[in-house]
C-alpha positions as CSV (number, residue, x, y, z in Angstrom):
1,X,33.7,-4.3,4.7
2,X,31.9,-7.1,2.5
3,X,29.4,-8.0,5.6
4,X,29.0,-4.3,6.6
5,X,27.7,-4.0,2.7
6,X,25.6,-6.9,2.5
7,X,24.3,-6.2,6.2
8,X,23.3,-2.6,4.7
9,X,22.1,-3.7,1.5
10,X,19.8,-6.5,3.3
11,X,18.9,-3.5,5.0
12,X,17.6,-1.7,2.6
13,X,16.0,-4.4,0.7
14,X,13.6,-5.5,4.0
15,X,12.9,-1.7,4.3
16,X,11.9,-1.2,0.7
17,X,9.7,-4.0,0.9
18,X,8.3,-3.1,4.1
19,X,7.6,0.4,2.3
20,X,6.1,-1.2,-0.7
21,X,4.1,-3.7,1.2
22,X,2.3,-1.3,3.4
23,X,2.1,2.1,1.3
24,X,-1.0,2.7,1.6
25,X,-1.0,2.9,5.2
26,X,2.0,5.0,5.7
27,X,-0.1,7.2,2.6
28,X,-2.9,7.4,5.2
29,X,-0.9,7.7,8.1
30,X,1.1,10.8,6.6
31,X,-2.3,12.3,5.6
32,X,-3.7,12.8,8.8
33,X,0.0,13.6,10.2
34,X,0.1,16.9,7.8
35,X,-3.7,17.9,8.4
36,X,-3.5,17.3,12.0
37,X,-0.9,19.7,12.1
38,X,-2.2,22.1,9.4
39,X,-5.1,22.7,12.4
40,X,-3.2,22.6,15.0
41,X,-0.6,25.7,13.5
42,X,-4.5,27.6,12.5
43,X,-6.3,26.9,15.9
44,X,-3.5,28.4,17.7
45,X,-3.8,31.4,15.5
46,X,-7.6,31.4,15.2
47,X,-7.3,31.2,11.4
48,X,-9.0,29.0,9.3
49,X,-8.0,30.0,6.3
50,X,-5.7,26.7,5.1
51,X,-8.8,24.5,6.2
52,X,-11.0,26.9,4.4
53,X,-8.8,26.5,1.0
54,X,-9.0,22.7,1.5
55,X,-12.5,22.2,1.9
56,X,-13.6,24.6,-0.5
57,X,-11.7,22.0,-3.0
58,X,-13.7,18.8,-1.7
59,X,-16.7,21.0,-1.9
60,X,-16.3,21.9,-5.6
61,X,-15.4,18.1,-6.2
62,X,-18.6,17.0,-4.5
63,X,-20.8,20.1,-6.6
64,X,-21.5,21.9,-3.1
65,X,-21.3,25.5,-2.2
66,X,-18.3,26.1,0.0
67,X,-18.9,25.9,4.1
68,X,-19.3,28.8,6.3
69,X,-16.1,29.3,8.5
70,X,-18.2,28.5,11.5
71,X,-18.4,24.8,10.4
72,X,-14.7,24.8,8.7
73,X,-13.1,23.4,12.0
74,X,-15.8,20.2,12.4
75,X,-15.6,19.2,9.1
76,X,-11.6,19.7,8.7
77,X,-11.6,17.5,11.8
78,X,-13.7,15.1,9.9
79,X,-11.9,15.0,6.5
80,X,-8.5,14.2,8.7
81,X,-10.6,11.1,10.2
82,X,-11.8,9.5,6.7
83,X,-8.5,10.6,5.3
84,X,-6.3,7.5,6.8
85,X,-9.6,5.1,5.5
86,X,-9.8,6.4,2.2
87,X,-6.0,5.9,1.8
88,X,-5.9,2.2,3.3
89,X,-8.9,1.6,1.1
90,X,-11.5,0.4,4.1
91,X,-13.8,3.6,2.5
92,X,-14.0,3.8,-1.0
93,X,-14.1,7.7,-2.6
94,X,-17.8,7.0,-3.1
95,X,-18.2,6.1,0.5
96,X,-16.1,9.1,2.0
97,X,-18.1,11.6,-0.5
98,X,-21.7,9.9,0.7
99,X,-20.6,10.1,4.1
100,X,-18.8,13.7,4.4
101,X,-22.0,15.0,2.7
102,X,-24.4,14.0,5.1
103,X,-22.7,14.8,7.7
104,X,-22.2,18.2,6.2
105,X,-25.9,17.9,5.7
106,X,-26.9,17.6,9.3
107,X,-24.7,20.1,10.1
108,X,-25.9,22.6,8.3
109,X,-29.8,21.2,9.6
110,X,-28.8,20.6,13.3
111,X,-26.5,23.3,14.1
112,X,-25.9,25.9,11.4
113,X,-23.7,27.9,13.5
114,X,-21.5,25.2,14.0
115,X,-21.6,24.7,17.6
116,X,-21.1,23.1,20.2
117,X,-18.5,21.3,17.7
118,X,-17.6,17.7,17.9
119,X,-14.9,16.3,19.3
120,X,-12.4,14.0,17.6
121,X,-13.9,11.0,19.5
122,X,-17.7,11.8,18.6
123,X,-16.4,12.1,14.9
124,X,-14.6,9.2,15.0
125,X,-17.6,7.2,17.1
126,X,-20.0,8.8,14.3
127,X,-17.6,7.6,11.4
128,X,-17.1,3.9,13.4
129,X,-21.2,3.6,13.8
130,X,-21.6,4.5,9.9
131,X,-19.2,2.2,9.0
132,X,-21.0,-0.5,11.1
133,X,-24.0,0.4,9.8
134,X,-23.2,0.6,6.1
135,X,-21.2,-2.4,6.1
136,X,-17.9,-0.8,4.9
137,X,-15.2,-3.3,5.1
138,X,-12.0,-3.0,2.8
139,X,-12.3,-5.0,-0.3
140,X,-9.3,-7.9,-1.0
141,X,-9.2,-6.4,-4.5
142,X,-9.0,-3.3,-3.4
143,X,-5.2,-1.7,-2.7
144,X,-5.9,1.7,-1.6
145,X,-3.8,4.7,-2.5
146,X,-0.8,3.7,-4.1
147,X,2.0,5.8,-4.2
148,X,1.6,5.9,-8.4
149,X,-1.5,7.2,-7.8
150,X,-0.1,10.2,-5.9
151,X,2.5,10.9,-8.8
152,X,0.0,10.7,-11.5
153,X,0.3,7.2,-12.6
154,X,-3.1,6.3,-14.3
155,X,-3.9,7.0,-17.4
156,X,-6.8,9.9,-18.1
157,X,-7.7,11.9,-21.0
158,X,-8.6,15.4,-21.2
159,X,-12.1,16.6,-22.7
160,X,-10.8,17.2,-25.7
161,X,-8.9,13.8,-26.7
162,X,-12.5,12.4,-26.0
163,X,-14.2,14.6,-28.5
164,X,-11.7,14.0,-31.1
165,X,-11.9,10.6,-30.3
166,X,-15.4,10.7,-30.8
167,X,-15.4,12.7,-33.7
168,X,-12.9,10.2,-35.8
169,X,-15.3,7.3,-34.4
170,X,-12.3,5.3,-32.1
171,X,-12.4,3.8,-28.8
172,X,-10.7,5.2,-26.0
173,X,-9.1,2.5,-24.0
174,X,-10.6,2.2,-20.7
175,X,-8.3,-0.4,-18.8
């Protein structure tokens, strides 16, 4: 029973680590797991309307007006291909916003309609030759997303602790 025990408890140490170790990938990889299927349950409907919602977010983020539903599959397709590089860290947020707006750009200038769309493999040769291009590499300081960060585990401050902070003359600490 002892060996069983320890066996189990080694276990579950390894796999924890394993888990730890390489969050950031199995964050990425889960990503583009639940918006591949998100598009898969609306393009056999013909809806958009989950892809909509979810672009209309990253557009208010990025100060943009939200896409017509003519380009909501292309760009959906393309948010679920930076979505594993964001979260491994090999595109910084910066990057992904820079990139996802210019191709949102030439969308809208080369084929407002939104067709003929791109494939997976044209997005993903069009996100490979900007990455080649740019020079994106993951940084070594750099972890990705962490698994804190999806539960809320940095520190931020609302609008108003910064005016009252500002008011009563303190310093807000920014570590």
């Amino acid at each position: 029973m002892r060996r069983r025990l320890l066996v189990v408890l080694a276990a579950l140490v390894i796999s924890g680590a394993f888990v730890w170790r390489y969050q950031s990938e199995l964050i990425g990889i889960g990503a583009r797991w639940y918006l591949d299927r998100v598009a898969a349950r609306e393009a056999s409907t013909g809806d958009v309307a989950g892809r909509r919602a979810l672009l209309v977010r990253v557009h208010r983020l990025l100060l943009m007006p939200p896409p017509p539903d003519a380009m909501v599959p292309e760009l959906f397709d393309f948010v679920t291909l930076l979505s594993y590089r964001v979260a491994t860290g090999a595109i910084s947020l910066n990057w992904a916003a820079y990139l996802y707006s210019n191709h949102e750009r030439d969308l809208v200038r080369d084929r407002p309609e939104g067709t003929p769309p791109h494939t997976h493999e044209e997005l993903e040769a069009e996100l490979e030759k900007d990455a080649v291009f740019f020079a994106l590499r993951k940084r070594p300081d750099v972890p990705g997303v962490r698994f804190g960060d999806l539960i809320g585990g940095g520190q931020s401050y609302t609008v108003e602790e910064i005016e009252k902070a500002e008011r009563e003359g303190r310093r807000l600490d920014l570590r």
